[in-house]
N, C-alpha and C positions, 0 to 999 in steps of 0.2 A: 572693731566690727564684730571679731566673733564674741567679745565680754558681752558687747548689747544682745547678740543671738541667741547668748547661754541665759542672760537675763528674763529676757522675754519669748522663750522657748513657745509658749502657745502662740502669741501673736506671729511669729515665725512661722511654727506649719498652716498658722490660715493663710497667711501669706501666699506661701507655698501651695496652698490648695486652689487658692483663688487666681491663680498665675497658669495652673494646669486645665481649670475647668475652661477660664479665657480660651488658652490655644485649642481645646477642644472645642468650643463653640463657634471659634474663626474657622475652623476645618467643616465644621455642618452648614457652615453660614456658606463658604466659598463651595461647595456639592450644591447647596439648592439654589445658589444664584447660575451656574451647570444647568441643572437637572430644568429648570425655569425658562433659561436663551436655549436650552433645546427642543423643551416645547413648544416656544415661539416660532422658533424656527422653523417647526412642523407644522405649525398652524399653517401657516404664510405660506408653505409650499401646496398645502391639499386646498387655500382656498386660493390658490392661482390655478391646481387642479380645477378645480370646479369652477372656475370661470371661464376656462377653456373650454368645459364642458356645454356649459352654457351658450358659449359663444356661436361653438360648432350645432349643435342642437336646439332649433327653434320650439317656442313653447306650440302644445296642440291648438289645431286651429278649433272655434267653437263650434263648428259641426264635429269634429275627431272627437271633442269632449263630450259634445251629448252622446254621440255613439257610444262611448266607453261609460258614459253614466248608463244608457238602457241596456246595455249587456252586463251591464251588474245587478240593474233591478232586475231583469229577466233570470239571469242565475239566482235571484232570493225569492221571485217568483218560483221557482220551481223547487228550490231545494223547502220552501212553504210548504207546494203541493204535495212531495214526498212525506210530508210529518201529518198533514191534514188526513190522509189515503190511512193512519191507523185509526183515526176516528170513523168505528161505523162501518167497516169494510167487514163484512164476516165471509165473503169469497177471495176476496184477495190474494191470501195465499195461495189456492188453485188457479187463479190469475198467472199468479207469478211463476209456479210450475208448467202451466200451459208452457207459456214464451220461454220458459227454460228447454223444453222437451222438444218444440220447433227447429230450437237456433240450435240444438243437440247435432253432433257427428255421429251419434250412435244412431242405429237400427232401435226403434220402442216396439212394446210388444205387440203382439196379433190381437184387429181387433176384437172384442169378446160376441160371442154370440146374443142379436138383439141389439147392436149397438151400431150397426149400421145407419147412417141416414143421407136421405135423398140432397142434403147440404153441400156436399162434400163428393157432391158426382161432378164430372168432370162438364165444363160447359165452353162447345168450342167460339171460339171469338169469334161473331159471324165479319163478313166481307164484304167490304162497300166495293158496288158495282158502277161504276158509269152505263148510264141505259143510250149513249152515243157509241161506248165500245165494243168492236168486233166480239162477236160470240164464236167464232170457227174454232176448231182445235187449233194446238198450236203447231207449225211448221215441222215436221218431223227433223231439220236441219240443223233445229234451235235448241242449242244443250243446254241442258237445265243447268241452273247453277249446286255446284256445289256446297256443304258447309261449309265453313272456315273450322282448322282445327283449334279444341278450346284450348282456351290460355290457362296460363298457372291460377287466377284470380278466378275464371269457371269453375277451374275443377276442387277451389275450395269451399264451394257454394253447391257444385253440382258435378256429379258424376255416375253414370247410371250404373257403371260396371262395377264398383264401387256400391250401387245404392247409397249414397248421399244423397243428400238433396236438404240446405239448411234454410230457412225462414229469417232472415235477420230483421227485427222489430223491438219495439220497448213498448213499458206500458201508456208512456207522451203520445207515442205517435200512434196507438190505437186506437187511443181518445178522440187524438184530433182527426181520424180516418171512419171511425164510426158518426162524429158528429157533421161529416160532411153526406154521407150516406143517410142517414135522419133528416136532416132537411131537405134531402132530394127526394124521400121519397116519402116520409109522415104527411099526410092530409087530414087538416085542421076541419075541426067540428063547429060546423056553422052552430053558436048556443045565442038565443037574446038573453040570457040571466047569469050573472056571476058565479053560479054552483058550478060545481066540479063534476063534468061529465065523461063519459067510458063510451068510445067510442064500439058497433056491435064487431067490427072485425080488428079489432084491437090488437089480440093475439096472435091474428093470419098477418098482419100487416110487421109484427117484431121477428116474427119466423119470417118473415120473405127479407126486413133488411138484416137480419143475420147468414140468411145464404148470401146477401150480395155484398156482406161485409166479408165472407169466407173467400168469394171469390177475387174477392180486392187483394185481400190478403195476398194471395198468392200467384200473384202477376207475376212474372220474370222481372229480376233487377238486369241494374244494366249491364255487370259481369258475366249475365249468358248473354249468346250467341243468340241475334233472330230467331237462326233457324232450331234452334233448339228450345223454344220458348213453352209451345204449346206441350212439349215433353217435359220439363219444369213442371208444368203448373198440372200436371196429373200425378206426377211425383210428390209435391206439397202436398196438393190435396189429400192425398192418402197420408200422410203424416200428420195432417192436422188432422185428421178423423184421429187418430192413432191419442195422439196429445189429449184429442177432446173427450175421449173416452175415460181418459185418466184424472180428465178434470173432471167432468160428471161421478168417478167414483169419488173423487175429495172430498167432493159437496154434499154426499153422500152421509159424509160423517156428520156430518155440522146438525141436521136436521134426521125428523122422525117419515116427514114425508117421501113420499118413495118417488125419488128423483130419476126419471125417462130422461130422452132424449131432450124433448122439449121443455122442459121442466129446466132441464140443465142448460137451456137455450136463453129462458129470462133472465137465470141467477149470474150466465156468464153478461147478457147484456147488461144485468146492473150493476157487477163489476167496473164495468170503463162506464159510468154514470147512465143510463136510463134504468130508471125503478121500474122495481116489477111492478104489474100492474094487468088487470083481467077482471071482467064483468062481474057483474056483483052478485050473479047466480056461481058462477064460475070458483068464486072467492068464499063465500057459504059451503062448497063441498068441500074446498080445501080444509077450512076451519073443521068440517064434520071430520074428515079423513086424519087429520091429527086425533083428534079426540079417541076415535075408533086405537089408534095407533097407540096410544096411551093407554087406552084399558084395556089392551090385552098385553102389556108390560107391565115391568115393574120400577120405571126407571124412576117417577117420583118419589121420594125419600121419606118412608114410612106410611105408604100409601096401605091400607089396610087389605090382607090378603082374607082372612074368614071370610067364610059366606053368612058367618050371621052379620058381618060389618058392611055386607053391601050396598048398604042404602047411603053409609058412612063414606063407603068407597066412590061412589057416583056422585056425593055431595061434593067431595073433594076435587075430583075431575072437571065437572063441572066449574065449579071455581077457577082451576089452572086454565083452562082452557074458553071457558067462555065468560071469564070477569071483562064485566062493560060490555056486552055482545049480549043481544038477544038469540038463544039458540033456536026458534023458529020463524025469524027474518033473515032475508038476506042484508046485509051490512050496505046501507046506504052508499053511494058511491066517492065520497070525500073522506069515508074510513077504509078503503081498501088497502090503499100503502102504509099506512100505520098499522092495518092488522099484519100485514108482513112483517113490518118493522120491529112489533111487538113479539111476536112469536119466533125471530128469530134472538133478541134479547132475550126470553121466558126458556130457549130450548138451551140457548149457551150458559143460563143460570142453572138450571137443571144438571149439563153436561157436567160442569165443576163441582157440584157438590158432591155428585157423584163420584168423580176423581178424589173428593175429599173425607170419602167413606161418610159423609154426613146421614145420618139416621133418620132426620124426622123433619120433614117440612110442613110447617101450618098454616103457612098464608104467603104468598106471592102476589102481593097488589102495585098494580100502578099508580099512581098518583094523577099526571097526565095522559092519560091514552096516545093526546096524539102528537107528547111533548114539548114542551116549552123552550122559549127563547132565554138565553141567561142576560141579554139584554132587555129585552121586551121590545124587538121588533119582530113581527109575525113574519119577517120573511129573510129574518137572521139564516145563515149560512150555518149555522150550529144550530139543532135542535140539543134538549134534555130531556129525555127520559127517566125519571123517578121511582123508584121499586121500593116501596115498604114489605121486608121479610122476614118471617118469624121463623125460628129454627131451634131443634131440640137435640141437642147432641154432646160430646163433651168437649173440653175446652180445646185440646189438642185439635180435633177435627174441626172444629170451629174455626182456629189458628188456622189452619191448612186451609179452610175454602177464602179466607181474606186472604192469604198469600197467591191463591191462584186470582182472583179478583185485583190486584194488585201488579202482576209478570201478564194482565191476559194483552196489554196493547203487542206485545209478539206475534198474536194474531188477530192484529190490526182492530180490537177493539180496546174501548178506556173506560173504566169504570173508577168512580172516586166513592168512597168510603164517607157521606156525612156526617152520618150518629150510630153512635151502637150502644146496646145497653142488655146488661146480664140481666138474669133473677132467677132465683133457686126457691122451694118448696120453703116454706118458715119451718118444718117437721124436721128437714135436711140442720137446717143452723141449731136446732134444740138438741138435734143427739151428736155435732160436732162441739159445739160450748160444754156439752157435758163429758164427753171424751177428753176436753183438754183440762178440765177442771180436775176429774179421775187421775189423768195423769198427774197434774199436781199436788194432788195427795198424796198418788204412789211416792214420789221421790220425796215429798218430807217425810213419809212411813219410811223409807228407805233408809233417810238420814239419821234419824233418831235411833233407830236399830242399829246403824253401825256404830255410833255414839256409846251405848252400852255394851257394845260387845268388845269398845276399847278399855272400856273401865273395868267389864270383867271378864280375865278370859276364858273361865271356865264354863260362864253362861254360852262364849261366845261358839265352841266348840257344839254343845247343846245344839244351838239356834240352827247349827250349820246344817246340823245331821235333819234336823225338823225342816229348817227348808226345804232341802230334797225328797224328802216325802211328800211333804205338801204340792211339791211341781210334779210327782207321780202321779197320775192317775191311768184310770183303765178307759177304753171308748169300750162300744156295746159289744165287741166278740173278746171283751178280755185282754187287750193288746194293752202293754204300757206307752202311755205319751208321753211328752213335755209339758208342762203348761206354765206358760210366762206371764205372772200375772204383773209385771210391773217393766215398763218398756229400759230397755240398759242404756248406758248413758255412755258404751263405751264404743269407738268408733267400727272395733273390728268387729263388733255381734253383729250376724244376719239379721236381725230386729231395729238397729239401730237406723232413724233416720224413717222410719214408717209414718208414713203420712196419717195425719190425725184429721184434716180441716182440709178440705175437696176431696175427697177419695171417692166421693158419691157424684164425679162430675160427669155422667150419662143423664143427670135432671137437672143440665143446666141450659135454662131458653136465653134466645139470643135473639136481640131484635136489632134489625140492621136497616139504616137507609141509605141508600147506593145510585149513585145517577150515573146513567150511560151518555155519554158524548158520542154522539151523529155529526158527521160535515159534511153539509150539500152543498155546499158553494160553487160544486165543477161539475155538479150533475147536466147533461148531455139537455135534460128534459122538466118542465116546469112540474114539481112534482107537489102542490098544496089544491 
């Protein structure tokens, strides 16, 4: 046996190898037929689990499932309404700080002087009388009832000693409490024709349901006590003056018109969905009173200040402010919410370029005045608004008002970006093509000089001392300068990397067209 093994030694170690890989693949073989009955195993135990589960646990009955299907559409209903509320809100945000400032524990500041209003006076709940019941006084015998002392759950809501006193509400349920207040108490305008009519007390009738929205507002919840109810609702009240004062100043910003009490009464209505809206003489001063507001600023962007350009100046004005508007009609009554609409898109454009140092505005046009459906149904839930803009500034500030156009749904408006398109003077491209042609001279003048001054070096010594002369010169009081006539090619010179091709970008126009997104779909009031 061992003669044969010395003979055929190779055949021997395959042997041998193939003897060792066997035992090692019966060892992997016998783990996964293991590692296999054990997951079997565990199969078999979780779905005996689970049938017990079953067992014990009847499936939902089909009323349980609908329920649980409508509170899911109801949640995407709503978390919809949350994303809709950026399109087209330009109050919003003051919205949202109001009801911040309410449901606050803190003391807000003193109202400011002028800001007082008759809204927010206290109005006592009158008393239903039985006209069967005794009128006598009452028995001197008869002890009045006492309070009840408040509980933990009042005095987080309300405590006078303390001055507290919080509002708890959201922006859902102000909707839904304004739109019940609008149909009790809007009186419809008898019209025989389809046009769109303004009714004359229009305005008396959004200020009377905004006081009796205030006073809703601040009814006692059920954590006060009765008898402390009517002290509640003088306590709110004075806090929501307080809030509303603060909202009135937000609103402030957004717009050139000079926002009163009232004033800050529509914008807060059309916040939680009723649009502004007011007579068509009423809507004429507004539109004049912007204009006015306008030319005596300087907020549009390159608006011409000389007095020999005034004619230049009013032409432009006139543009911003009365493109598609006749400036001595009053605006028909089916244009007054779109002149709103519009003017507050035109002041939010304005506001950002200005944040974007932009230099020169030459035309702000609408496309649709009183905006388009993106489907083509006239009474789509999203209107468009379309703005063809021409602008003169450089590319940086350019950059910058598309970035703020871009971050503005933050404050709940959306603007998309359709076309843009540069153009420069053709003077501007003749003396940068010749700047870069120049320079390519310089460095093959460069090249070849350093080329002879390898071949000789005594020229090249010569050459050196002449250049520095020639980079000396005098300016007009005799002072020696530098002067660089061939740009360096080396990274660390101050010169290196000098822009040759846009350096002139203050004469670059920029034509932009941009659609605004509107959602009226939860507006409170039919607003076409």
């Amino acid at each position: 046996m061992k003669q044969f093994f010395l003979k055929n030694i190779v055949l021997s170690i395959v042997v041998v190898l193939t003897l060792a890989a066997s035992i090692v693949l019966c060892v992997f073989i016998g783990q996964s037929n293991s590692m296999i009955s054990s997951a079997m195993s565990e199969i078999e135990e979780n779905r005996e689990v689970v049938e017990n589960i079953n067992r014990v646990r009847k499936p939902n009955s089909v009323k349980t499932s609908e329920d649980l299907i409508q509170e899911d559409i109801k949640f995407l209903e709503n978390k919809t309404a949350l994303v809709y509320r950026h399109f087209g809100r330009p109050y919003r945000s003051a919205l949202l700080a109001f009801i911040r400032n309410i449901a606050s524990t803190s003391e807000l500041k003193e109202i400011p002087e002028g800001y007082a209003d008759d809204s927010f006076k206290f109005v006592a709940k009158p008393v239903d009388k039985d006209e069967d019941a005794e009128t006598d006084e009452p028995s001197e015998d008869v002890e009045e009832a006492k309070p009840e002392a408040p509980t933990e759950e009042e005095l987080k809501v309300f405590n006078p000693s303390k001055k507290l006193v919080v509002v708890k509400t959201d922006e859902s349920s102000m909707r839904a409490m304004l739109g019940e207040i609008y149909k009790e108490m809007h009186v419809e305008v008898e019209n025989d024709s389809d046009s769109f009519v303004i009714p004359d007390n229009v305005l008396e009738e959004r200020y009377a349901i905004f006081a009796a929205f205030v006073q809703k507002l601040t009814e006692a919840p059920e954590e006060v006590n009765s008898a402390n109810a009517e002290e509640f609702k003088k306590a709110a009240l004075d806090k929501l003056q307080k809030a509303f004062a603060i909202f009135r100043d937000e609103v402030q910003t957004t717009t050139q018109e000079k926002v009163t009490n009232n004033v800050a009464k529509q914008m807060f209505l059309d916040s939680l969905g009723i649009p502004r809206l007011m007579r068509k003489l009423d809507c004429k001063n507004y539109i004049d009173s912007l204009y006015n507001s306008y030319a005596a600023s300087n907020l549009i962007p390159g608006l011409p200040t000389d007095p020999d350009d005034e004619s230049d100046r009013v032409r432009k004005l006139r543009d911003f402010i009365y493109n598609r508007l006749n400036p001595s009609v009053a605006p028909p009554p089916e244009m007054v919410i779109p002149v709103f609409r519009n003017f507050q898109i035109k002041e939010d454009l304005i506001t950002r370029m200005n944040d974007a140092h932009v230099r020169k505005l030459n035309t702000l046009t609408p496309d649709y005045f009183y905006g388009s459906s993106p489907d083509g149904d006239p009474d789509s839930a999203i209107l468009v608004f379309t703005y063809t803009i021409e602008l003169q500034s450089t590319l940086d500030e350019i950059n910058a008002f598309i970035d703020l156009l871009h971050t503005a749904y933050k404050d709940n408006r959306v603007y998309v970006l359709r076309n843009l398109k540069f153009t420069v003077d053709s003077s501007y491209i003749t003396e940068a093509n010749t700047a870069v042609r120049r320079h390519i001279y310089d460095l093959e003048e460069e090249k070849i000089r350093k080329e002879k001054e390898d071949e000789d070096p005594e020229t090249s010594a010569e050459n050196a001392e002449e250049n520095k002369r020639l980079k000396k010169q005098t300016d007009a009081n005799g002072n020696i300068i530098e002067v660089v006539d061939v740009l360096p090619t080396e990274p660390s010179h101050p010169d290196y990397g000098r822009v040759l091709l846009g350096e002139k970008r203050d004469e670059v126009t920029c034509t932009l067209v941009v659609d605004y997104y509107l959602y009226r779909g939860d507006n409170l009031v039919p607003d076409k």
